[in-house]
C-alpha positions in Angstrom: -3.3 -43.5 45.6 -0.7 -40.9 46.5 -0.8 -38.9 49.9 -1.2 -34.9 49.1 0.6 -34.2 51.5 3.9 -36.2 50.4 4.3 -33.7 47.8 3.2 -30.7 48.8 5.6 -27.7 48.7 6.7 -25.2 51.7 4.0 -23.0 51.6 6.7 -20.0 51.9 8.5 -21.2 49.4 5.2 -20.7 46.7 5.4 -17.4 45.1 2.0 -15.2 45.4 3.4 -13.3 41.9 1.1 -14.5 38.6 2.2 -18.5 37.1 0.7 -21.4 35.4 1.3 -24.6 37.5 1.5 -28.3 36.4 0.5 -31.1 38.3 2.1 -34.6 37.4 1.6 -38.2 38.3 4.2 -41.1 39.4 4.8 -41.5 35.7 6.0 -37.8 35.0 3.3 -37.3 32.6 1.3 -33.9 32.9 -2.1 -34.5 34.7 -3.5 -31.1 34.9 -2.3 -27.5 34.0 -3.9 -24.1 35.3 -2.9 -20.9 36.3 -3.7 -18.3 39.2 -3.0 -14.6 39.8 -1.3 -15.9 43.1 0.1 -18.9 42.5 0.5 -19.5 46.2 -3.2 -19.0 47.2 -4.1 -21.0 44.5 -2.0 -23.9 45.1 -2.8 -23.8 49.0 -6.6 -24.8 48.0 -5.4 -28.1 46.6 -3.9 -29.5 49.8 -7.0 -28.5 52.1 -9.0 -31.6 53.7 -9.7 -34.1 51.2 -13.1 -34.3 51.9 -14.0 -30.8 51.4 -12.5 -31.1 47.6 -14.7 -31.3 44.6 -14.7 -35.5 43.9 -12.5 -34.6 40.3 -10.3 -32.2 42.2 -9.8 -34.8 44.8 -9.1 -37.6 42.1 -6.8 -35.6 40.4 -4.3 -34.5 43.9 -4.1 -38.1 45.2 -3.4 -39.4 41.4 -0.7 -36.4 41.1 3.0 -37.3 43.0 4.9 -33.7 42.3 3.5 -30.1 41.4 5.7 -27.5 39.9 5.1 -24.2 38.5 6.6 -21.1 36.4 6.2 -17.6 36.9 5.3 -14.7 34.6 4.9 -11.2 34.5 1.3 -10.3 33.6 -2.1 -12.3 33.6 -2.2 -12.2 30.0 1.2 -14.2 29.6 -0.3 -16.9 32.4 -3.4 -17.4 30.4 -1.0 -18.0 26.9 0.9 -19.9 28.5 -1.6 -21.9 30.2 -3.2 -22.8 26.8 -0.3 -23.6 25.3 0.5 -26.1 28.0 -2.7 -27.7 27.7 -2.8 -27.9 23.7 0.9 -29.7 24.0 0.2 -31.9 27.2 -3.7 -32.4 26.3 -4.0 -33.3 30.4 -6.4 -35.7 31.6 -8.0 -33.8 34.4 -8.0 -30.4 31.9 -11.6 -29.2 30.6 -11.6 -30.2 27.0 -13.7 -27.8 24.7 -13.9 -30.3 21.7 -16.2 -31.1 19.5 -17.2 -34.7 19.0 -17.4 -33.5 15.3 -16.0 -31.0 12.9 -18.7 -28.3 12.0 -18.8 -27.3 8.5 -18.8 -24.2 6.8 -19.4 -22.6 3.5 -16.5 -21.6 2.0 -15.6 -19.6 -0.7 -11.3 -20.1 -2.6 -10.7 -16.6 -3.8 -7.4 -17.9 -4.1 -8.4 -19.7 -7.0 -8.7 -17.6 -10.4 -11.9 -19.3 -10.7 -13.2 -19.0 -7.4 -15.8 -22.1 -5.6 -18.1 -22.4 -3.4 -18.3 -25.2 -1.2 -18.8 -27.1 2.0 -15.6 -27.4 4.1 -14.5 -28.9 7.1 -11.4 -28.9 9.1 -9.1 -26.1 9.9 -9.0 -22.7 7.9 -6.9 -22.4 5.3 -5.1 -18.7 3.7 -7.0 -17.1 1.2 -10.2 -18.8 1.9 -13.2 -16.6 3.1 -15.7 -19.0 5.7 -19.5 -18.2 6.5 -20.7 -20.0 9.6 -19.9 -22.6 10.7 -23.5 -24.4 10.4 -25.4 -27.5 12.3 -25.3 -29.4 9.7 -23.9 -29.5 6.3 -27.5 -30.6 4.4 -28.5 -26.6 5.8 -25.3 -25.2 3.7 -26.4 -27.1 0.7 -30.0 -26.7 0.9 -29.3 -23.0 0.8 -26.8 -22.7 -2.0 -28.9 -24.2 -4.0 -31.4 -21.2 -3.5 -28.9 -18.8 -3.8 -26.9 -20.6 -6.8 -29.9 -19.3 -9.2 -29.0 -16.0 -8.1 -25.0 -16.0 -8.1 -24.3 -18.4 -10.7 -20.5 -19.7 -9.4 -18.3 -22.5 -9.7 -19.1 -25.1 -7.4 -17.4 -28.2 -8.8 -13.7 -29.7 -8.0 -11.0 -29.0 -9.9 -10.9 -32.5 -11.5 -14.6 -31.7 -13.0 -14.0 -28.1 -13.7 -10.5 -29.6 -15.4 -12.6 -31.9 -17.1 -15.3 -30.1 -18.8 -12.8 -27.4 -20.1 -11.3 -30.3 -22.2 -14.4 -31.5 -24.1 -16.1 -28.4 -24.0 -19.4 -29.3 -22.6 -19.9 -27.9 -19.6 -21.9 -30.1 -16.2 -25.2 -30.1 -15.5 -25.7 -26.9 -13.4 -24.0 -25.1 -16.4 -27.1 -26.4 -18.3 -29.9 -25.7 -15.8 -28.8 -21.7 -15.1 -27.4 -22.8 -11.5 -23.6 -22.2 -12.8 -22.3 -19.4 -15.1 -19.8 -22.1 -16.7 -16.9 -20.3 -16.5 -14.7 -23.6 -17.6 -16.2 -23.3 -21.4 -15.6 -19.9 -21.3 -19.5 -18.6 -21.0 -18.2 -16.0 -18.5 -14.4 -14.0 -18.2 -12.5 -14.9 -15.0 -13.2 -11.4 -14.3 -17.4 -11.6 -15.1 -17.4 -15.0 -12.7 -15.0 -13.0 -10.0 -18.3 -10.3 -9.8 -20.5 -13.1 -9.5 -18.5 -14.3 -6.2 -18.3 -11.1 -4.9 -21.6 -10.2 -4.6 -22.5 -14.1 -3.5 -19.7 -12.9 -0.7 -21.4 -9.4 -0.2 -24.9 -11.3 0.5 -23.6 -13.6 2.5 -21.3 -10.8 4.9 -25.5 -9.1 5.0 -25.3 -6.5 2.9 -29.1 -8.0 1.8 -30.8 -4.9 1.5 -28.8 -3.1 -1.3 -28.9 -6.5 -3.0 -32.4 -6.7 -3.0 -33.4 -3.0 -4.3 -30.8 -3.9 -6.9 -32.7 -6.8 -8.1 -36.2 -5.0 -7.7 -35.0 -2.0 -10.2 -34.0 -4.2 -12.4 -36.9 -6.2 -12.8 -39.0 -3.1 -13.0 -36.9 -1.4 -15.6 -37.1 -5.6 -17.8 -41.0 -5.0 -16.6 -41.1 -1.7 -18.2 -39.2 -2.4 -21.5 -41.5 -5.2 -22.0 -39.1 -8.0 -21.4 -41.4 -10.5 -19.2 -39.0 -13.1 -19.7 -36.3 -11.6 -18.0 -38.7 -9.8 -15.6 -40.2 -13.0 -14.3 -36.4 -14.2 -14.0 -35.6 -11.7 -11.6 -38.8 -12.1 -9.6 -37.8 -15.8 -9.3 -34.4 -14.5 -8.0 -36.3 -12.3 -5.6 -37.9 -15.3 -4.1 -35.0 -17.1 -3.8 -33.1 -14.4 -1.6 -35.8 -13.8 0.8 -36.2 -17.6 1.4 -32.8 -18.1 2.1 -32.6 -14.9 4.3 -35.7 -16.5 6.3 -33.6 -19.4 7.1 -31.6 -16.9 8.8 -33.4 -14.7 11.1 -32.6 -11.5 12.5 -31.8 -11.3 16.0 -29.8 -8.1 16.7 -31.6 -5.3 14.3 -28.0 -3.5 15.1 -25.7 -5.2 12.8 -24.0 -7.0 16.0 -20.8 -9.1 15.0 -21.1 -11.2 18.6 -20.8 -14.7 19.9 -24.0 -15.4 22.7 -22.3 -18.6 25.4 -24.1 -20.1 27.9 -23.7 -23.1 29.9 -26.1 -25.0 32.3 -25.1 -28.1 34.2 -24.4 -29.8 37.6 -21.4 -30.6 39.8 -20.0 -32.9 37.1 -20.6 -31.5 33.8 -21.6 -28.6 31.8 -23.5 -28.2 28.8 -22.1 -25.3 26.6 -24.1 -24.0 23.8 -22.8 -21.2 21.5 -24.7 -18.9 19.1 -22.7 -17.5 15.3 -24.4 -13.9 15.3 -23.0 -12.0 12.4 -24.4 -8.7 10.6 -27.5 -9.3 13.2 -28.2 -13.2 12.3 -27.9 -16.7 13.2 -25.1 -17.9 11.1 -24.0 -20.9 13.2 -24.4 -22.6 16.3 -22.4 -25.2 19.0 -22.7 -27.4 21.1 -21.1 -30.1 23.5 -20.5 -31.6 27.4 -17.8 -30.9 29.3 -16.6 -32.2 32.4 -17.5 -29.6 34.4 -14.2 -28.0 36.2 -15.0 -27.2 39.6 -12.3 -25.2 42.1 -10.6 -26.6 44.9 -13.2 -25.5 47.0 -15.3 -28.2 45.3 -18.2 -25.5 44.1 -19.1 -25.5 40.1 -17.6 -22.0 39.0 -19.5 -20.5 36.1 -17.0 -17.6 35.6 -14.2 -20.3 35.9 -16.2 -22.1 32.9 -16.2 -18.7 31.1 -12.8 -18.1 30.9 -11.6 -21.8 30.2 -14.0 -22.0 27.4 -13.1 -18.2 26.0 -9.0 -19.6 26.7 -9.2 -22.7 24.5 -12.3 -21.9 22.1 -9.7 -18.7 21.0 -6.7 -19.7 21.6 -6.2 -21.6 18.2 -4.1 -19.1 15.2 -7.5 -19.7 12.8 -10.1 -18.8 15.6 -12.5 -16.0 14.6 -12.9 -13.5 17.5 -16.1 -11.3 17.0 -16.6 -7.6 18.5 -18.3 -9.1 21.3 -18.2 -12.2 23.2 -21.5 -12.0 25.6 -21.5 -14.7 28.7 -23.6 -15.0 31.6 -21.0 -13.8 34.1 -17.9 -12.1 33.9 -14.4 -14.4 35.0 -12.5 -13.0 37.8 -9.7 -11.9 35.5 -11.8 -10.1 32.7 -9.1 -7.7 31.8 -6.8 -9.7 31.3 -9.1 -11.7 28.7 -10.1 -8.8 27.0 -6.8 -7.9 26.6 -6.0 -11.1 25.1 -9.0 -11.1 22.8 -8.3 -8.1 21.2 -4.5 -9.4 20.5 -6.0 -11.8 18.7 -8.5 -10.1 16.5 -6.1 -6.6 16.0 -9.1 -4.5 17.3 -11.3 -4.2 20.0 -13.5 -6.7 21.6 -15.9 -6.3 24.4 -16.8 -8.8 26.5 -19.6 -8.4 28.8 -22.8 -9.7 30.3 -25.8 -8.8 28.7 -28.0 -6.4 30.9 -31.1 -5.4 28.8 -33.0 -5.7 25.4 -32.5 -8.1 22.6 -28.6 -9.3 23.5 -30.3 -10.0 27.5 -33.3 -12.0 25.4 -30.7 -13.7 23.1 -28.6 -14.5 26.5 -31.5 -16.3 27.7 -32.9 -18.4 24.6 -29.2 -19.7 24.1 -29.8 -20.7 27.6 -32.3 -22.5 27.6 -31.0 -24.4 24.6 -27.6 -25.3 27.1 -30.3 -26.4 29.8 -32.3 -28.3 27.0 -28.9 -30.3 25.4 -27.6 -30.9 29.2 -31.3 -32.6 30.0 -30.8 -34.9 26.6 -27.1 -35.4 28.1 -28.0 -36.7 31.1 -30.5 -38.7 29.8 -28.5 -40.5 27.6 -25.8 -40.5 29.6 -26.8 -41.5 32.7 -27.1 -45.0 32.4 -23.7 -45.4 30.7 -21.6 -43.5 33.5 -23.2 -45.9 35.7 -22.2 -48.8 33.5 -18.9 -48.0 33.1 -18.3 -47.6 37.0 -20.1 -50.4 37.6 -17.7 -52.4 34.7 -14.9 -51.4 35.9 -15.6 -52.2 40.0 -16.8 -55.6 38.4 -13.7 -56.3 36.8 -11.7 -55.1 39.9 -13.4 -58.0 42.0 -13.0 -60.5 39.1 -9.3 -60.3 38.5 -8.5 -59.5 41.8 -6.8 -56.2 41.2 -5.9 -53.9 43.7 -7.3 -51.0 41.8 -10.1 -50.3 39.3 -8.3 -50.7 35.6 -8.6 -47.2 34.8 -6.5 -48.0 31.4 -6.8 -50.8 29.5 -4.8 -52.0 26.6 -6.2 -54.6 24.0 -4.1 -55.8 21.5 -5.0 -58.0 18.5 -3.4 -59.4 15.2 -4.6 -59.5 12.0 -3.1 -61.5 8.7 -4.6 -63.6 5.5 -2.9 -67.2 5.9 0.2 -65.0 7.5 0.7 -62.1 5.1 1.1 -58.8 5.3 1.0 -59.5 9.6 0.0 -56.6 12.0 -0.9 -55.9 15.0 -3.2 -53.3 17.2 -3.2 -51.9 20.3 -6.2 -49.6 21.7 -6.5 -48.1 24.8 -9.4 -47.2 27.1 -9.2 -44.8 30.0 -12.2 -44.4 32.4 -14.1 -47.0 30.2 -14.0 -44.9 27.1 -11.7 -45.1 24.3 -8.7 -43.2 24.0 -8.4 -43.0 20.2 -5.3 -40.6 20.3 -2.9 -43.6 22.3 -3.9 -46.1 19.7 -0.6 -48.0 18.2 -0.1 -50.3 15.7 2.5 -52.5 14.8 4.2 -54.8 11.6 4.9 -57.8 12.6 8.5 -59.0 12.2 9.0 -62.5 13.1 7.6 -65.5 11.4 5.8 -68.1 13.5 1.9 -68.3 14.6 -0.5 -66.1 16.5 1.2 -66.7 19.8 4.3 -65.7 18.4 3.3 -62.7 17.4 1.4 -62.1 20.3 4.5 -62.4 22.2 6.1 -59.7 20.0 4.0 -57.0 19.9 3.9 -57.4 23.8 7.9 -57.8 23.9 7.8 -54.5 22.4 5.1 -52.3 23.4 6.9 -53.2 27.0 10.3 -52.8 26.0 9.3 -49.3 25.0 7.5 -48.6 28.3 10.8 -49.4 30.2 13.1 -47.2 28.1 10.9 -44.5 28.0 9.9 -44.5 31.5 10.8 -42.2 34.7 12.9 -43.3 37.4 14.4 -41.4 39.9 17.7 -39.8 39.2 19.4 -36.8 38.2 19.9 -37.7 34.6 16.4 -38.6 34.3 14.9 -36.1 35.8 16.4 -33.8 33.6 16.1 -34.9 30.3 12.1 -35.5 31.1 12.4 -31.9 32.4 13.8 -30.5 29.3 10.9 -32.6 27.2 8.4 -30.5 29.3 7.1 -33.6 31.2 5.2 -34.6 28.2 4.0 -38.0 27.9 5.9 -40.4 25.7 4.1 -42.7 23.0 4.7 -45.8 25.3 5.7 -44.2 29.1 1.9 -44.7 30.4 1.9 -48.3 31.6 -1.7 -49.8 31.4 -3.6 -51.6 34.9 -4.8 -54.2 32.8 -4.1 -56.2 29.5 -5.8 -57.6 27.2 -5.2 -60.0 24.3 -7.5 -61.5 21.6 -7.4 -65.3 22.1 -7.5 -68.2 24.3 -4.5 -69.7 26.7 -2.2 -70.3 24.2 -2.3 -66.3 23.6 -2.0 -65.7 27.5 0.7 -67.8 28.4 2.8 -66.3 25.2 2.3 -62.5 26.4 2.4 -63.8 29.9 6.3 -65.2 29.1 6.8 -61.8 27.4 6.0 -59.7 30.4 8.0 -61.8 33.0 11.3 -61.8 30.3 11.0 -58.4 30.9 10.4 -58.4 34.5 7.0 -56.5 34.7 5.1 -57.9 37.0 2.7 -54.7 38.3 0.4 -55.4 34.9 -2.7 -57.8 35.2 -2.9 -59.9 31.7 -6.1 -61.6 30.6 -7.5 -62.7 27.0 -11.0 -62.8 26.2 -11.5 -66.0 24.1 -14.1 -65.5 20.9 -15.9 -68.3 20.6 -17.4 -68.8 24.4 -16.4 -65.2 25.8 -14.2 -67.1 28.1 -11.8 -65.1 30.4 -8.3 -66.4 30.4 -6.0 -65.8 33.4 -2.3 -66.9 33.3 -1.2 -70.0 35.2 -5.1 -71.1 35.6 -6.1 -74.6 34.3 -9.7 -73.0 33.4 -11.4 -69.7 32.4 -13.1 -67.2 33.8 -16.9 -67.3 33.1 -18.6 -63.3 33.8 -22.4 -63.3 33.7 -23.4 -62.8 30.4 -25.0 -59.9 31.4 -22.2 -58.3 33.8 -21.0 -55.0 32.5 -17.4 -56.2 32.8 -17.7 -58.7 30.1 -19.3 -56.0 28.3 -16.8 -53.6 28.4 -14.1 -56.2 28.2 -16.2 -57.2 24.6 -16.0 -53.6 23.3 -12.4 -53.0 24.3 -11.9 -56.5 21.7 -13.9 -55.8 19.1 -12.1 -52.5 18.9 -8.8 -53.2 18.8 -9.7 -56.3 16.3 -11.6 -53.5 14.1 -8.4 -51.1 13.9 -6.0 -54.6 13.4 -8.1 -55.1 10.7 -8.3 -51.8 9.3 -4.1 -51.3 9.6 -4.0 -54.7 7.1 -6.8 -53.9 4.6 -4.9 -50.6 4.1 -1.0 -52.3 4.2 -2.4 -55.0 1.8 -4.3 -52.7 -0.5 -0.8 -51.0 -0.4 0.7 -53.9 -1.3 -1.3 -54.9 -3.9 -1.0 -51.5 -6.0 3.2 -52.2 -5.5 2.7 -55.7 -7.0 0.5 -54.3 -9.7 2.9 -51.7 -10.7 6.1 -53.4 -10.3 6.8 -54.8 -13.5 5.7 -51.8 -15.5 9.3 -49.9 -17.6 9.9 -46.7 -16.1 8.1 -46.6 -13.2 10.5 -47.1 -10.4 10.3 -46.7 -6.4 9.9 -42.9 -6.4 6.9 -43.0 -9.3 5.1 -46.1 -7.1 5.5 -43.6 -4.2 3.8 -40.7 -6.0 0.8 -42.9 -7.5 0.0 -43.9 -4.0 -0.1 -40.7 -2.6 -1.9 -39.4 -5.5 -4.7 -42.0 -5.8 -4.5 -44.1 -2.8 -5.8 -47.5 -3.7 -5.9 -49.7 -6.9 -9.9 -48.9 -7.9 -8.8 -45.1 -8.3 -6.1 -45.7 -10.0 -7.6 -48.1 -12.9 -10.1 -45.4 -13.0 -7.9 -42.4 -13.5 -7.4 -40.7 -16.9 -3.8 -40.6 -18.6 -4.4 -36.6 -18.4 -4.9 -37.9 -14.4 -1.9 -39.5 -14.3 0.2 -37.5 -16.0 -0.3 -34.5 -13.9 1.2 -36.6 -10.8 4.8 -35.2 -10.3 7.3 -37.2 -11.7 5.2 -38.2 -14.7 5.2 -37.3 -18.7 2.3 -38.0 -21.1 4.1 -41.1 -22.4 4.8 -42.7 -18.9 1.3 -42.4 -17.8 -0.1 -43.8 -20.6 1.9 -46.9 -20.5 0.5 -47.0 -16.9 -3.2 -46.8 -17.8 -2.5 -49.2 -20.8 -0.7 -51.6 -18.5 -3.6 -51.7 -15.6 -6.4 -51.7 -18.6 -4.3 -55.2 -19.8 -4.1 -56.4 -16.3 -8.0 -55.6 -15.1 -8.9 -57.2 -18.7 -7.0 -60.3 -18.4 -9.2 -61.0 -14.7 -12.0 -60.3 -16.2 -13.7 -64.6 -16.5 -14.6 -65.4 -19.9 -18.6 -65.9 -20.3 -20.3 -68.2 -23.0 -22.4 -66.2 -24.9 -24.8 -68.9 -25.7 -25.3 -70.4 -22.2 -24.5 -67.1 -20.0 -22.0 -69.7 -18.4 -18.4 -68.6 -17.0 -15.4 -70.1 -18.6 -12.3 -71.3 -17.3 
């Protein structure tokens, strides 16, 4: 644990003009980014008493060795900058506002000459218009299907669409009403553009014009005598004002706004957004943060606000509204709003609501934040506990001077040693750290120990090349990198392998050929959950129940479930190449294509030649020799049955 005051600059020598600072551990790596409108009155409230700091602030200046910072000429550049830095550094001790999943939205490709309409995930992509994004994607369904009797378009992948234009029969939903079938030709390009426009024209809220549209025309079917297509149209009325009742007004003024609201405690925050657009509900958000408390050591809603508006915005496909409402304004509002309206070309407001139905709106998102942080803590509760009390366990059990805030597993996986990989996961703070996963093919031949032995040699022999000494040189190539972690520069405080002794003494002779000697190395052995320690004639038993051996299970059964994955997809690979190899014509580059195109063996066999031969590289003769080769191969394993007795054969 560093000293604060070890590093801490000359307080003349801080400036007091705008900046963005960066604080960084013994490693280099970036630990925490923010920026201040005084960078020395800032920076000054990091080195007060330790014991008057917030517990994460005081974990994140005795884990940080140096602190540097850059200054700029408005508050607007700091906060760019400052989110930036984060999105390129992704610091430990940052607020992360991230999802735990990807929201989905109904999307609409008028890039496409035959525009669809479908559920999308992911980031936005040119020429596609987005509604939402939704809860859940069974709500976007559920109401296209009302609303597909009414705007008959294109829902269907280009592969079905593709499809049915070939045979001329169009799918189901061409047959039931729920699609204008544009791929046999029912409708123009031009007829099923209309029918998208006005789907998009509903869904923007222009509902009312819609509506009296539909009601005159049923009247005027009503009054010509044409119940049929009267009663149609009365059908289509229903269906609008049930999907519009899925969608309640909330603002009767049309407001374009996003509602935020965030309840919580000293050590997290709940953050719940509300989607209103044209006056309704279109979406809604939410997740836990840490919460981010200043130096002082005092939760800082305003500080929440404008590190949620920062990095919730600050991505090129974000959709700024008119108005942003929060409950309180951050100290810098200005410069935010500034910012904002950069980034949606017009003006935004951003405000605290003070009366009427925004104030009322205000408060029910709020009470859904205070509602989501109850369920948080409820669940989570017990398993911040646990994972403290794991990792003091495992402190006491190994002996380690400090609690293993990283761990590394590693694991190999092979079938009777083919196709040999290897795994490495990493948890910090108890929790995985999917983004610092690695994976490795094996090289050498040999047994598990030997390849334990490898994938150790290496992962290590990375960590020492990649690492920061002190020096000149050093210090300035890591400083022209930005001070950006490497994929191997973080060393781990504990190490785990899958196996026995055999497995520990091999990594064990890996580390010391290397000289590191600061890393604690253990294996977990299957079979009895044993706990091997190098140079000890016998295990470690934990309690069965101990919340060290269950962590130390999950960190295994992790890294053998990504081992695992790495060779089903490597061997799937390899099985496609062996399939494909002996087929004329089809050479390296072609292989290449048909695995990025179809990805595994079952797709392929399944594709049509019309499939194949639209994969670049590919003419209609080639990809029929392909299909007829894999048809001749998936027939000749297909076992020969006995009619009479039902019996396999051979």
């Amino acid at each position: 644990m560093a000293d604060p005051s070890s590093y801490r600059p000359a307080t003349g020598s801080i400036p007091v003009e705008p900046g963005v600072y960066r604080f960084r551990d013994s490693h280099g790596q970036v630990i925490y980014v923010g920026k201040a409108k005084s960078l020395r009155s800032r920076l000054n409230s990091y080195f007060a008493d330790l014991s008057a700091l917030h517990p994460r602030t005081r974990q994140m200046v005795t884990t940080a060795a140096a602190v540097e910072w850059t200054i700029v000429k408005t508050e607007v550049e700091a906060l760019q900058l400052e989110y930036n830095w984060i999105k390129e550094f992704d610091p430990r001790f940052n607020v992360r506002y991230r999802d735990d999943k990807s929201y989905p939205s109904l999307a609409v490709t008028l890039n496409e000459e035959y525009p669809r309409l479908q559920v999308m995930r992911g980031p936005k992509k040119p020429g596609v218009r987005y509604f939402g994004p939704y809860a859940h994607a069974w709500a976007i369904r559920e109401t296209l299907d009302l609303l597909l009797r009414v705007f008959p378009a294109r829902t269907c992948s280009a592969g079905v669409f593709k499809r049915a234009g070939q045979i001329g029969r169009p799918c189901l939903l061409g047959y039931i009403g729920k699609c204008s079938a544009p791929c046999v030709g029912r409708v123009t390009a031009a007829e099923h553009r209309a029918i998208v426009d006005d789907f998009c024209d509903f869904m923007a809220g222009k509902t009312d014009a819609m509506m009296r549209r539909l009601e005159r025309q049923m009247n005027e079917a009503s009054g010509k005598l044409e119940f049929e297509r009267a009663a149609r149209l009365r059908d289509d009325l229903g269906a609008l004002r049930r999907s519009m009742e899925k969608q309640a007004v909330v603002l009767t003024d049309g407001t374009d706004a996003d509602v935020v609201a965030f309840a919580g405690d000293e050590f997290a925050a709940a953050v719940q957004v509300f989607h209103i657009r044209s006056g309704r509900v279109r979406g809604q958000r939410g997740w836990v943060v840490d919460a981010a408390a200043s130096a002082a050591g005092e939760v800082s809603v305003p500080e929440l606000v404008e590190q949620f508006i920062a990095q919730f915005y600050g991505p090129d496909d974000a959709v700024v509204p008119r108005e942003v409402l929060v409950p309180e304004l951050p100290e810098d509002v200005d410069a935010l709003t500034e910012w904002l309206s950069e980034k949606r070309s017009a003006r935004v407001s951003l405000r605290v609501p003070q009366r009427g139905d925004k104030k009322s709106l205000m408060q029910t998102v709020a009470r859904n934040a205070e509602q989501a942080f109850v369920q948080y803590k409820l669940k989570r509760a017990s398993d911040l506990t646990a994972r403290s009390q794991a990792l003091s366990e495992l402190q006491e059990a190994l002996d380690m001077p400090d609690a293993p805030l990283r761990i590394e597993c590693f694991d190999i996986s092979h079938v009777q040693g083919t196709n040999v990989v290897a795994s490495m996961v990493v948890f910090e703070d108890g929790l995985a750290r999917k983004s610092e996963y690695r994976r490795f093919n094996m090289q050498s031949a040999g047994g598990d120990t030997d390849w334990i032995a490898e994938v150790i040699r290496r992962r290590f022999a990375r960590y020492l090349q990649e690492r920061i000494i002190d020096g000149e040189a050093e210090r300035a190539e890591v400083e022209a990198a930005g001070g950006r972690a490497r994929k191997f520069a973080y060393p781990p405080n504990l190490v785990v392998v899958d196996g026995g002794a055999p497995q520990v003494a091999a990594a064990q002779a890996a580390l010391s050929e290397l000289g590191i000697t600061d890393v604690t190395l253990v294996g977990l052995a299957k079979r009895l959950e044993e706990v091997w320690v190098p140079g000890e004639e016998f295990p470690l038993i934990l309690p069965r129940t101990s919340e060290a051996l269950y962590l130390m299970q999950r960190v295994r059964d992790e890294a053998h479930r990504f081992a695992i994955t790495f060779h089903r997809q490597k061997r799937s690979k390899a099985m496609v190449e062996s399939e494909l190899a002996d087929i004329p014509g089809l050479g390296p580059a072609r292989r290449k294509a048909l695995l990025a195109q179809f990805s595994s063996l079952k797709r392929l066999r399944a594709a049509t030649v019309e499939e194949i031969a639209a994969v670049p590289g590919f003419g209609a003769d080639l990809a029929a020799r392909v299909a007829e080769s894999l048809r001749i191969g998936d027939e000749e394993r297909q076992p020969a049955v006995n009619m009479a007795t039902g019996e396999v054969v051979g």
